[in-house]
ZAVO-462042 format. One record per atom (N, C-alpha, C): residue in one letter; x, y negated, z. Coordinates in pm, whole numbers, plus 50000, padded with zeros to 5 digits. Example, Ala and Ser with C-alpha at 12.3 -4.5 7.8 and 13.67 -1.06 7.14 Angstrom:
% residues 2
a513195056950780
a512305045050780
a513205033050780
s512855022550708
s513675010650714
s512904999750787
% end
This chain:
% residues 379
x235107601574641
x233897605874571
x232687602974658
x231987599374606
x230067595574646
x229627608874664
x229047613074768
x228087623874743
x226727619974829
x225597627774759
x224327622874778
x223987626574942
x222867619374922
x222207618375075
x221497631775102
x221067641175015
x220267651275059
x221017662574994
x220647676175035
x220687687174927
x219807696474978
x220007702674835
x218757717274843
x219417731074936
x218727736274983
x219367749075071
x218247759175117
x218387772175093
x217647782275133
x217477778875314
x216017772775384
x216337773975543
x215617777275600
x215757785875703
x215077795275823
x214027784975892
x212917777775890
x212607767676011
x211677782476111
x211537795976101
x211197802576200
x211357816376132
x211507826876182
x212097843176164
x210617843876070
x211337851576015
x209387861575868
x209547876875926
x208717878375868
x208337895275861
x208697900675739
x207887897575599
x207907904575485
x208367894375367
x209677899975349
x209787891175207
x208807897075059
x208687886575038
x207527885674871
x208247878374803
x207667875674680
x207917863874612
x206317863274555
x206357849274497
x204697848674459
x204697841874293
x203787845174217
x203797838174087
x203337826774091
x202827819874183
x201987807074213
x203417795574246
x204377799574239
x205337788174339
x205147784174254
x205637769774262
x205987758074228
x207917761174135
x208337754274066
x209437753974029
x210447756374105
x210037747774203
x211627743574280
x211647756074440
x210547761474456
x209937769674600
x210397785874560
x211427789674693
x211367805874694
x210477807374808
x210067816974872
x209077820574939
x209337833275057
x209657833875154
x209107846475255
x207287843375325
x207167855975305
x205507855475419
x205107865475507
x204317853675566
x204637870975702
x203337875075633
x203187888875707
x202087900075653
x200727895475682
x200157888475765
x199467889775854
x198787870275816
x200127864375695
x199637852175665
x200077855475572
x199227856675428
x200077858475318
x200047844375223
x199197835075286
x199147823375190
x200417809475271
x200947814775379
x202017802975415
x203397807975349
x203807798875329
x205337801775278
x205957795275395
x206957806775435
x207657808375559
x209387797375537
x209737797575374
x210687801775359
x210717790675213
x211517780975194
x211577776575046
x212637765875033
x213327766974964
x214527755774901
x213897740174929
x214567737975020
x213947728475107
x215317716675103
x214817703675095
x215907689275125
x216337687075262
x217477687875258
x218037690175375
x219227679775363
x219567670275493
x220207657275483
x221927666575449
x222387656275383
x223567666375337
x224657663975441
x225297673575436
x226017679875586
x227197667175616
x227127664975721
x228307649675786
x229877660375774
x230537649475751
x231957651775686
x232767644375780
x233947649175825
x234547639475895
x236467642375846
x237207638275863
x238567640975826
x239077652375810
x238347661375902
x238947676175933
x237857686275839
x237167679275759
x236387688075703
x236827696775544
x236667707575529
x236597713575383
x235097712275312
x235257709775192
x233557704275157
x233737713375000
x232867722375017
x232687730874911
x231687733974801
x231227724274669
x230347727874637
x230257741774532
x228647748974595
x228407764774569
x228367766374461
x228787772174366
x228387778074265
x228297790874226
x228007798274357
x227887815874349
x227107819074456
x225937829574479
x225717829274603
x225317847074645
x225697855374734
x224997865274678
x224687870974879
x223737877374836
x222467881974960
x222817896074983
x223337898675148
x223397908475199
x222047914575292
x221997928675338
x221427933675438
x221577924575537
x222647918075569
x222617908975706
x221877898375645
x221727889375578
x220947882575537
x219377882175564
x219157893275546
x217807901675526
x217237901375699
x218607905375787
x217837909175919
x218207894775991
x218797887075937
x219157870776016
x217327867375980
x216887865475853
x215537859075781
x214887866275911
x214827879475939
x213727886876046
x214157884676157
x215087879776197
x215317880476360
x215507890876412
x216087900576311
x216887915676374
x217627917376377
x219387909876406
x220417909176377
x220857902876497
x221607911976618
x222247908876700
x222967889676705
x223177890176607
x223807876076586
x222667864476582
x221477866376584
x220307857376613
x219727856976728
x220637864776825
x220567856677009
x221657843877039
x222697841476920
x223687835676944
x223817822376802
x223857824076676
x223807815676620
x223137809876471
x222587823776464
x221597823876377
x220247821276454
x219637809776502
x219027811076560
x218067799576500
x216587796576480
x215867784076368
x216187771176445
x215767764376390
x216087763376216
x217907764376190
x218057776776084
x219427773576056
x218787774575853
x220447775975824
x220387779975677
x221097791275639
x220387802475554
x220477811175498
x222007816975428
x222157824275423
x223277829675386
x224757831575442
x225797839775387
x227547840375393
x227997839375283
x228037849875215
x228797851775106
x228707842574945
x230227833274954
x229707824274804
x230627828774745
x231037820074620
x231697811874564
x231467797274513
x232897791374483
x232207775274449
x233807766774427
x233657754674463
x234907744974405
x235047732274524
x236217730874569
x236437723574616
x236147709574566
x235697701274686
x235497688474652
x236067680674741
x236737681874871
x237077672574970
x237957683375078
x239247678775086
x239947686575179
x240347679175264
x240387687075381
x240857683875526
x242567671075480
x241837657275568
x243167650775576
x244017646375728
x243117652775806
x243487645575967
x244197658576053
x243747671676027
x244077681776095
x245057696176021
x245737703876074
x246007714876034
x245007727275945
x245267728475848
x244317740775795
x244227752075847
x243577761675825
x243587772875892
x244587779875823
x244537791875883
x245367804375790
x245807800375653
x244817796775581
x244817798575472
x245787787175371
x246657788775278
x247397778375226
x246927765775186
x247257756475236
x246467742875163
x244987741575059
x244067739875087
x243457740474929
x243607721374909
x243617724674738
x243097711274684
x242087709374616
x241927696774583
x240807695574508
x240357700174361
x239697706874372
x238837713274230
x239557729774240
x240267736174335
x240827747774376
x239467756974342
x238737767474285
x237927774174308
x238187787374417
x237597789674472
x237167793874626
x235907801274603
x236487814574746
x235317826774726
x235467827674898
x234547834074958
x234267839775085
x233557839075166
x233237837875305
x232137843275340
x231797825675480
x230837817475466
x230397810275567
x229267813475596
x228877807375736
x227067809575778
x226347798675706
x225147797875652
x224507787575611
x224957782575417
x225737799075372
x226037795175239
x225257796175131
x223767792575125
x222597793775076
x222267779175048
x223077772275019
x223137758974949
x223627752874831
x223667737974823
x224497733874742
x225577730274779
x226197729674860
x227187724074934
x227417732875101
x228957733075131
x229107740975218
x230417733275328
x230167730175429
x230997716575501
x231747727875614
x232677730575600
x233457735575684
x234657728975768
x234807734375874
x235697725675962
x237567731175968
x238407727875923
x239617733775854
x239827743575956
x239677744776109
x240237751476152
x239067766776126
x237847764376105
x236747776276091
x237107781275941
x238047778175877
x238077782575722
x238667793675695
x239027797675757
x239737813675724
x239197822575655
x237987822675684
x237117832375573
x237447822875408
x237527816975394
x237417810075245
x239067813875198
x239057817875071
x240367822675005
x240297812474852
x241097812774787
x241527807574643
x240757826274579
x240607821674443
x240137828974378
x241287840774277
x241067850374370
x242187860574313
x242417857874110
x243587859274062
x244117858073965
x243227868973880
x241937868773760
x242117877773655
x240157881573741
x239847874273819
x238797875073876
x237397861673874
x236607862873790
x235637850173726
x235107846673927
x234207835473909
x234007831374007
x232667844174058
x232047842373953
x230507857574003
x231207867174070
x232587872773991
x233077885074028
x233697883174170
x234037871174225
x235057868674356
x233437867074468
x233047867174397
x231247859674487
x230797870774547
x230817880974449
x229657897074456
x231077903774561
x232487900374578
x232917909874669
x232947901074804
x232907888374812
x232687881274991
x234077889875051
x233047891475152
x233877892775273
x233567907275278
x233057913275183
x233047930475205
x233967937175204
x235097932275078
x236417940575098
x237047935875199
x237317930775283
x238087922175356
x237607934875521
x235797932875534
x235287941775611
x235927956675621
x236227960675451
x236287971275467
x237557978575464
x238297972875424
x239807974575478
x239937973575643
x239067964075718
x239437961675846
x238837976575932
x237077978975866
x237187992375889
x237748006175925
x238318004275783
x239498017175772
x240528017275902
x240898003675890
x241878001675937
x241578004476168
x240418004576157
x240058006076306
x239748017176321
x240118028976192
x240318041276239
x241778047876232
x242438041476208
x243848043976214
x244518047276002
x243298038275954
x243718040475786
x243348052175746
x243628052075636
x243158064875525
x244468071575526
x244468084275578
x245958093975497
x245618098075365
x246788099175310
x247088099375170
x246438117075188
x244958119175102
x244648133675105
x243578135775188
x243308130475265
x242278129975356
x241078129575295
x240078136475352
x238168135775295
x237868124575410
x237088113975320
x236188106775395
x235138106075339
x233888099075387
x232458098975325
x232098087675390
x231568077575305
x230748064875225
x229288067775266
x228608060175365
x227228058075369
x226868049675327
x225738047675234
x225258032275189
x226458029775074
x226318036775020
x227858033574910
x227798028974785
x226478024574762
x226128019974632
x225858005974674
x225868000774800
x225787988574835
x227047981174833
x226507968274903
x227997959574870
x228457963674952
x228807968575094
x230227968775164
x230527984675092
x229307993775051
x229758004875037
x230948005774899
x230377999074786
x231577999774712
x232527998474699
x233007983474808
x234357984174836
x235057990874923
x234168001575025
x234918008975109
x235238018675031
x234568027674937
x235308036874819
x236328032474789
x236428019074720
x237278016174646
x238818016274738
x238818009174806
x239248009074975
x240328019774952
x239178029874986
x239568045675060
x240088054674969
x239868047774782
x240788057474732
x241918048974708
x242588037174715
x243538029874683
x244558031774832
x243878035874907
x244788042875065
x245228057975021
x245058064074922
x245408078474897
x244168089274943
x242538083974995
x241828092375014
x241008100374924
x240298106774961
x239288117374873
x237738113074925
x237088107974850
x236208097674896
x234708111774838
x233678112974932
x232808115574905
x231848106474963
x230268100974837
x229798092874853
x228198096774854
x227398094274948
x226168091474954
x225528086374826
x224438091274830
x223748079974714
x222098087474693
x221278079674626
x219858082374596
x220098094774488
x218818096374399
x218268099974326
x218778095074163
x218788082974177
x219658075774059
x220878079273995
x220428080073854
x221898089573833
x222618081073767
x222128062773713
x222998053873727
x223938049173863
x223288052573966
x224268047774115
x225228059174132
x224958071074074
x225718082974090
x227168077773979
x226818074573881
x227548072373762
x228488061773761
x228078053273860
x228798040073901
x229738039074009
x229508048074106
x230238053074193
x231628064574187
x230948072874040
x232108078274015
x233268071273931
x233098061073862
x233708051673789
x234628042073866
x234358039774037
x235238030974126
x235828041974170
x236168055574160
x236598063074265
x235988073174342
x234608074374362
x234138084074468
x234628099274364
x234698109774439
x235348124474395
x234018134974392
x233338127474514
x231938137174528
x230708129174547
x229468131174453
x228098122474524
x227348131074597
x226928129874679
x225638137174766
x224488132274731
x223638134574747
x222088134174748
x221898130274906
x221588122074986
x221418114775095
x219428123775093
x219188125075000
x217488127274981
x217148142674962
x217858147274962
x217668163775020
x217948167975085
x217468180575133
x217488188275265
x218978193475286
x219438192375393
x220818199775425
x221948192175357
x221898180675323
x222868173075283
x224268173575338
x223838171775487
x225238173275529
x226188182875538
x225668195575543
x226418203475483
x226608204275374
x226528201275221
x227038195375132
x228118187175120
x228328186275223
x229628173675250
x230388183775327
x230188186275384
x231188199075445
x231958207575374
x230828213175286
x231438219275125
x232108216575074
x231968204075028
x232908203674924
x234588197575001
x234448198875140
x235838197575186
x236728204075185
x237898206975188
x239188212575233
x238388227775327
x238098237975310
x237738244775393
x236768249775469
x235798238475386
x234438232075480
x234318226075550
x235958221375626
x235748217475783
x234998207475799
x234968199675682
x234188185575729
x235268172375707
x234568160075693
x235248147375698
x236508146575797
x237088135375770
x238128130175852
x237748114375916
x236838111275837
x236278094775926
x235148095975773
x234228089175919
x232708084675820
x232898070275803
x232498066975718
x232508052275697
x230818047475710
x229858042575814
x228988040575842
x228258026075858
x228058024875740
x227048012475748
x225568008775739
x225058021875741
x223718022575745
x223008027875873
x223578031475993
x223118036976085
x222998050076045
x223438060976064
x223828076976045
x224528081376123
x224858079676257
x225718077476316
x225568095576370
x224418103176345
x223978116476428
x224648123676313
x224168121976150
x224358129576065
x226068125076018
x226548114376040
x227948109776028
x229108123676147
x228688125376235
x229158133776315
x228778148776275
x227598153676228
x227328166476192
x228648171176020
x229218158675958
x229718159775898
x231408162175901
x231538152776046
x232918153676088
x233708168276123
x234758167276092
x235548180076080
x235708175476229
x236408188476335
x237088182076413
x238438175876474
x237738164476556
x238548156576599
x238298143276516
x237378143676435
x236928134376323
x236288120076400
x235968107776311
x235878092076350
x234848093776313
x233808081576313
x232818077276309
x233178060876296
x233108055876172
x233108036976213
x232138032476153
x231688026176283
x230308021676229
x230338005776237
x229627999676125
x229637992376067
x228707981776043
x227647984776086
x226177980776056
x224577991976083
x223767984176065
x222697993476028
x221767986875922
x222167989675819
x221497982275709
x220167989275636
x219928002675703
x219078014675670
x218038016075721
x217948007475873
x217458009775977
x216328000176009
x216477987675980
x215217980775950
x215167971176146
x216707972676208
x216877964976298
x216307978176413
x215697988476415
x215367999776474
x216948001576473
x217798004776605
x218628004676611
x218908023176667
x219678033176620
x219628048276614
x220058051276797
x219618061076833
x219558066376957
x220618075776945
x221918079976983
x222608093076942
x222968102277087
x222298110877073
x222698126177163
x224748121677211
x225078123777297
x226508121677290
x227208138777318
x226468148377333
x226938160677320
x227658164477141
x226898155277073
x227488157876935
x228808151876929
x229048143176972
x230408134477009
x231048147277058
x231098152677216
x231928162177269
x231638177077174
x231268179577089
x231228191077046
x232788191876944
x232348179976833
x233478176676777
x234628171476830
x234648169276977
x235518160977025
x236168146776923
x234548141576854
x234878135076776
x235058115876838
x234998111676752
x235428097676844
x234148082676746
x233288077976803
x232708070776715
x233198055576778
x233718047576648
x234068033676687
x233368024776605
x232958014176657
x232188006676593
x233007992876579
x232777981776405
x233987976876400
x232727962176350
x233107947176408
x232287937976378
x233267929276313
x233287927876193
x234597914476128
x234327901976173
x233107895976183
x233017880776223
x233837885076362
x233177888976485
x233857891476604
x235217894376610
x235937901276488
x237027908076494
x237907892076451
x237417882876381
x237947871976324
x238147861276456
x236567859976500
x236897849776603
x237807856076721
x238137865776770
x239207873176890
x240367873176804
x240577874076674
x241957878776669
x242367872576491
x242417859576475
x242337854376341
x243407858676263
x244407860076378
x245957863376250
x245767878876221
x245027881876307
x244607903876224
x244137904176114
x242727890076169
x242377891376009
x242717885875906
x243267874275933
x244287867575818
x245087878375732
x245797885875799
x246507897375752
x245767905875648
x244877911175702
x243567918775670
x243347911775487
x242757901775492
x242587892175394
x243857891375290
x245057891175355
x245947894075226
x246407907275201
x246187918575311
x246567927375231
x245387934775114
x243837927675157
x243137932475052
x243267922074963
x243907911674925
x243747902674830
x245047913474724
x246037913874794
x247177922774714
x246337932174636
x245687941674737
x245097953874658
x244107950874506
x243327936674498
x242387930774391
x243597927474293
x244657920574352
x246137914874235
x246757927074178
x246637941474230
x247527954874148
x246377958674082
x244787952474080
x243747961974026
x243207971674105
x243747974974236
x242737992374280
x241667984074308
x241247972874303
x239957966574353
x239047965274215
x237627963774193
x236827957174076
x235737953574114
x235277936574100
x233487936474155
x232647951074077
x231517945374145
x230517956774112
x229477945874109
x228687940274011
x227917933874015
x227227938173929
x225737936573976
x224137945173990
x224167935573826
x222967944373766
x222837942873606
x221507931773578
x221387922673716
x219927915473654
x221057896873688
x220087893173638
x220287878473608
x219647867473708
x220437864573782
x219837856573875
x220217838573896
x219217827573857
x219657818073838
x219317804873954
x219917798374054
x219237791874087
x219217794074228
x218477783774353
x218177788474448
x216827793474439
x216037789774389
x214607797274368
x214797812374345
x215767816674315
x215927827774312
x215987836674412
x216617832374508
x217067842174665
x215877852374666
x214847845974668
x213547858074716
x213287866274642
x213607868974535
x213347876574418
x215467886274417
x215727878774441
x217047885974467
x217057898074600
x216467887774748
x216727896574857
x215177903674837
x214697900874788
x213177917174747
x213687922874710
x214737923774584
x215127937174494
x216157942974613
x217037937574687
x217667942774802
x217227950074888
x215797942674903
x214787950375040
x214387963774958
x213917962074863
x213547973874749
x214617986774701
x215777978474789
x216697991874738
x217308000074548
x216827986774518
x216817985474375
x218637981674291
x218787973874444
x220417967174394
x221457978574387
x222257980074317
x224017990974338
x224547976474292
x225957974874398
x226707966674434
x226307952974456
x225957941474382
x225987932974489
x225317921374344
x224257918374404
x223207909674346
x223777897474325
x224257888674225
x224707875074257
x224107861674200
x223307853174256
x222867845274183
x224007827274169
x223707825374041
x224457814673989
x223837801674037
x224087796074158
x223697785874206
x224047771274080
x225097769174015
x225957756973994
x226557762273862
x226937753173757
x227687760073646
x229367754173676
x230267759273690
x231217755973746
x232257746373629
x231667750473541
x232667739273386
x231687728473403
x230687727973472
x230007715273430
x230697710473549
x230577711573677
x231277706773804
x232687700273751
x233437707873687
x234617702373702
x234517692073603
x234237692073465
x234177679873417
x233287671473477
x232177672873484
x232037660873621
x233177653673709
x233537658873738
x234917651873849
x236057651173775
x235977658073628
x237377647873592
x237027635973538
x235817632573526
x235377620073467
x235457608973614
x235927610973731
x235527600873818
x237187597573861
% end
């Protein structure tokens, strides 16, 4: 197959401050601006020489794309991982879906079983804010075949979150069958699948959430048992309440940075896994460690890319035992109720993100995937 000399791709050429979007773009232009310049566009679907291919390559074109909190702090340059490889000019994004177009013929694949050509494919690369996604067979582990009974949007909007969040659990020693845990950030994307997660392990899931009594309503529908109000006073004891006794949680599930009020909740002897700070705005939380020894509680903090590159067959594992859990059903996307088409879209996608507007996971339709394939059965 021929493929062209250029493609379009969401790309970083220097860190922003404030995502916008503007009514003035142009067709083809998404937009970040910093505060302080509101007439440069920082940020726009830009031609970019299309990525070199060599024998050992997987070549994936996108047709799903969807925008995390990490996303958000890679664009700002607040994300630990932008001293190391997110660093400008790169390209935007992890989490796709899309269709094979060119598989590895010179080298061993990774983990993952053979793919072939026109295979549709979901998971998580750096720089997946394109039309095309060039991976090297042995870096492919994150990329899976598309679970059975699951559209490509729906395999797109869960990435690498369930995958995260099983590994989570799992770095606190799992969910006992009966156990109270509590969901920070749980109307987000890793948060929904850690509910979902934590009640398909046998737990009793109590979940964070706004004011919204659609995010309340949506959360009780995957599983959560209890919502909190995150936005009133004394919350955390509310979570205490409604436990076994009062005593409190058995592991926080922490992806927003809560790491003070995650412990005021813990019963003792209780976890803390923290996960992120997606709440925090790259202001990274200061914690007292007397709250630690009071509970004689234990806080662990769990990174999946890191956990992948140290230890691939954990997470290989990881990856099929949450693929099993999506094949019996305890799994279901959660995808956000607006319509997103295009790469022009990203900025208007990661605003409603920054805005706190999204429950579960924003996905925009880069590619129409029946047109892709008849395309290529015609060649």
């Amino acid at each position: 197959m021929t493929f062209p000399s250029t493609q379009k791709a969401i790309h970083i050429p220097a860190f922003v401050d404030v995502i916008t979007t503007a009514k003035t773009l142009t067709k083809n232009t998404c937009t970040y601006k910093h505060a302080h310049k509101q007439n440069h566009a920082d940020l726009q679907v830009s031609a970019l020489p299309f990525p070199k291919t060599t024998p050992s390559t997987l070549l994936i074109r996108v047709t799903h794309i969807s925008p995390t909190h990490v996303d958000l702090l890679y664009a700002k340059g607040l994300h630990q991982n932008n001293r190391r490889h997110a660093k400008p000019p790169f390209t935007l994004g992890m989490d796709f879906a899309g269709i094979v177009v060119k598989v590895p013929t010179a080298t061993p694949h990774s983990n993952n079983t053979d793919f072939k050509i026109n295979d549709k494919v979901y998971g998580s690369a750096f720089g997946a804010f394109a039309q095309f996604i060039a991976l090297d067979s042995k870096s492919a582990g994150g990329v899976r075949r598309l679970p059975r009974g699951l559209s490509m949007r729906d395999a797109c909007s869960i990435g690498a979150s369930g995958a995260t969040g099983l590994g989570s659990w799992l770095r606190a020693g799992g969910v006992k069958k009966g156990s109270w845990v509590l969901v920070t950030g749980a109307t987000g994307g890793l948060g929904v699948m850690a509910v979902q997660i934590a009640k398909a392990m046998g737990g009793r899931v109590i979940a964070l959430v706004g004011k919204e009594k659609q995010k309340t309503d949506m959360l009780k529908s995957i599983g959560a048992e209890v919502c909190v109000r995150y936005d009133q006073p004394g919350w955390e004891d509310q979570v205490k309440e409604a436990t076994d006794g009062g005593e409190g949680v058995d592991i926080v599930y922490d992806s927003v940075g809560m790491i003070e009020s995650g412990l005021k909740c813990c019963a003792y002897g209780g976890q803390v896994v923290v996960v992120g700070f997606a709440g925090r705005g790259g202001d990274i939380e200061k914690v007292r460690a007397n709250r630690v020894l009071l509970k004689s509680a234990a806080v662990l903090g769990y990174r999946f890319g890191e956990h992948g590159r140290r230890d691939p067959e954990a997470v290989a594992r990881i990856w099929r035992d949450f693929d099993g859990m999506v094949a019996d059903g305890s799994i279901k996307a959660v995808v956000y109720n607006v319509k997103y088409t295009g790469l022009d879209d990203v900025s208007r996608a990661m605003l409603d993100l920054a805005e706190r507007k999204v429950w579960g996971r924003a996905v925009i339709t880069v590619a129409d995937e029946d047109e892709i394939l008849r395309d290529r059965s015609k060649l």
